[in-house]
LOPAZA-356923 format. One line per 10 residues: number of its first residue (from 1); for each residue x, y, z of N, C-alpha, C. Coordinates in steps of 0.05 Angstrom, whole numbers. Each point is the difference from the previous one (the first is absolute). Layout:
NUM) X/Y/Z/X/Y/Z/X/Y/Z ~ ...
END
This chain:
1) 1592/-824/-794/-4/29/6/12/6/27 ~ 17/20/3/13/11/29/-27/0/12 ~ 9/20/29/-13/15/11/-7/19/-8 ~ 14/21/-6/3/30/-12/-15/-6/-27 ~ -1/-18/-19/-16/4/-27/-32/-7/10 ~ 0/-15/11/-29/-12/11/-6/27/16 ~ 9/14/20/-18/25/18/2/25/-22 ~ 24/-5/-31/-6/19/-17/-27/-1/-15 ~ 0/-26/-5/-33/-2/-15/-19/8/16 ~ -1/-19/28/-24/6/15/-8/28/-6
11) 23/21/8/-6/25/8/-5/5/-25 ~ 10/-1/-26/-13/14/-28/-26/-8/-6 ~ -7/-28/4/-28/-1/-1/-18/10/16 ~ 3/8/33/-19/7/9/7/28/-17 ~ 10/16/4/4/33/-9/-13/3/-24 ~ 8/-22/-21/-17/1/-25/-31/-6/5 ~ -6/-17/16/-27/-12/9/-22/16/12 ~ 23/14/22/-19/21/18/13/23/-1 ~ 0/12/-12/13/31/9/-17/16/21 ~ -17/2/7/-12/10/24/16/-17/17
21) 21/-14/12/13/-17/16/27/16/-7 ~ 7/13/-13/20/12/-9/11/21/35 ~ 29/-6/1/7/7/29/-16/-9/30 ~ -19/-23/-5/-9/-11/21/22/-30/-1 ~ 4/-4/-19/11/-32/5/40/15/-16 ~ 15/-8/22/24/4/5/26/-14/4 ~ 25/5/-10/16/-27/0/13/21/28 ~ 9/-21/18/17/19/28/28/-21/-14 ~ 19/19/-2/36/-14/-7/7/0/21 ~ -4/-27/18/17/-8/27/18/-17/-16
31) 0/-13/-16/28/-17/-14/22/6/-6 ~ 21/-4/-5/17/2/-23/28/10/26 ~ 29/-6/-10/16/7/5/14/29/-2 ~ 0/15/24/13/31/3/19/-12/25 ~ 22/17/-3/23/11/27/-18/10/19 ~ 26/0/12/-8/-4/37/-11/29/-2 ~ 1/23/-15/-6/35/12/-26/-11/-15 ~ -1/-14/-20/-34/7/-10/-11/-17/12 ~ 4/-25/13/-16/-15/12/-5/21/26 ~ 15/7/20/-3/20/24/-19/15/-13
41) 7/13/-7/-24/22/-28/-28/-10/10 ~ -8/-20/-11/-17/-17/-13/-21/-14/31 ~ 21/-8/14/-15/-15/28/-8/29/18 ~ 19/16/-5/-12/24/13/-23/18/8 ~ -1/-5/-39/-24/14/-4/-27/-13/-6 ~ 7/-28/9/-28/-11/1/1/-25/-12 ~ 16/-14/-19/-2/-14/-17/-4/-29/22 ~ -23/-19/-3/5/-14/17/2/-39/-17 ~ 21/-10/16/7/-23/-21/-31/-18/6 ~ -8/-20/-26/-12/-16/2/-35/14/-13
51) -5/21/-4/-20/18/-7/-12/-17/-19 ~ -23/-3/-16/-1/-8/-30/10/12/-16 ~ 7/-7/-23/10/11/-29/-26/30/-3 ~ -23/-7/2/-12/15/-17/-28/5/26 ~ -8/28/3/-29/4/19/-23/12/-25 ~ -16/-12/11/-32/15/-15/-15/5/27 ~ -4/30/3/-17/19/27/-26/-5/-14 ~ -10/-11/-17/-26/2/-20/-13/-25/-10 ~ -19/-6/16/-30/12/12/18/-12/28 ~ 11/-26/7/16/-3/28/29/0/-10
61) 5/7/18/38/0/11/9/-39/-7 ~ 18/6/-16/11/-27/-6/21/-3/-2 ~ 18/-21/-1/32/-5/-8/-8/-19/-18 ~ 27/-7/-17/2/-13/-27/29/-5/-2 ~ 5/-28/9/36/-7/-1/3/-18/-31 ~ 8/13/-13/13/-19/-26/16/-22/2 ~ -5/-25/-4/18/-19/-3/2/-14/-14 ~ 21/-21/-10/-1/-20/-27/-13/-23/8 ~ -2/-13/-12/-19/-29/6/13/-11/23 ~ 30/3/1/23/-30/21/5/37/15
71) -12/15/5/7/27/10/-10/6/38 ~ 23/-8/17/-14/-2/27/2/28/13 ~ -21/0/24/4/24/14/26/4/24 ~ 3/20/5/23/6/18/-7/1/24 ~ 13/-10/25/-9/8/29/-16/25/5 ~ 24/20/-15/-21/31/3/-18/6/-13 ~ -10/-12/-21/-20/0/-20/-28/-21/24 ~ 2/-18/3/-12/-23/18/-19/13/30 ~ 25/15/5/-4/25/34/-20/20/-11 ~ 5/21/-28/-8/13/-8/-39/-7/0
81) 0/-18/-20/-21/-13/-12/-16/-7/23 ~ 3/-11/26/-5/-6/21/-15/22/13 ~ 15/22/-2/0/24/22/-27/15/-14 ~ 5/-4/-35/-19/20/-10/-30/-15/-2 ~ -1/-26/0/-18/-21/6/-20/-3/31 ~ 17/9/18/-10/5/32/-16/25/1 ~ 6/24/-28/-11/26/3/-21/-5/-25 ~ -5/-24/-4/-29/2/-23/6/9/-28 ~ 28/0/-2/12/0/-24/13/-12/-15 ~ -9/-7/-26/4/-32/-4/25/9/-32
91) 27/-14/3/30/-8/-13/-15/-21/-30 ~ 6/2/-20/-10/-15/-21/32/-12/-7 ~ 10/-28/4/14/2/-23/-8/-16/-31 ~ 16/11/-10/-14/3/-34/26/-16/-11 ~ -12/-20/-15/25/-12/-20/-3/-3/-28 ~ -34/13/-11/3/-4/-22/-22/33/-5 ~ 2/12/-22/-19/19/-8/-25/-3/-3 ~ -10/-22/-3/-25/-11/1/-8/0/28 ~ 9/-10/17/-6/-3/28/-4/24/13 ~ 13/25/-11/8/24/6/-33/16/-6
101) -7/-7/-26/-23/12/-12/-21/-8/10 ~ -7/-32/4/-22/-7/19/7/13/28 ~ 9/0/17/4/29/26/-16/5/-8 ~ 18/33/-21/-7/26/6/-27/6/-19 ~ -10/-24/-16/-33/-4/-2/-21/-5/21 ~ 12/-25/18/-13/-1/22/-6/24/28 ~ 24/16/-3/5/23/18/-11/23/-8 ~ -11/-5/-24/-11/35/-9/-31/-15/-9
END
């Protein structure tokens, strides 16, 4: 399973699971390849590298980085996770949907 199919399930099962969670838990698109005007675009207006894949503001503020089993984190992912960890906000990474579901059982 990619990345992208595994944070597709995650996210259909919680949505299917919890819909009162519906627009609390969020994918942010810092990924993927654009040109240099959409990347400018993009760092401009906020986009910051290394973010998690996915936030839930609900019941606490969380991140959620998708990865594959042999799936490592990035320096800016590492800094990120760090920074949001120092502010009492705790980075999940998730490699399997199961792992995903115990969380966001334990968190609600």
């Amino acid at each position: 399973m990619s990345e992208d199919q595994l944070q597709a399930a995650a996210y259909q099962w919680l949505h299917n699971t919890y819909p009162d969670l519906r627009g609390l838990f969020f994918a942010v698109p810092n990924g993927g390849y654009r040109n240099v005007i959409e990347a400018s675009k993009l760092k401009a207006t906020g986009v910051v590298p290394g973010i998690p894949d996915c936030v839930l503001i609900w019941p606490v503020a969380a991140g959620f980085e998708f990865k594959t089993a042999s799936g490592t984190l990035s320096p800016k992912q590492k800094k990120i996770h760090l920074k949001w960890k120092s502010k009492s906000r705790e980075v999940y990474v998730i490699r399997t949907v199961e792992e995903f579901k115990e969380i966001i059982k334990a968190l609600l």
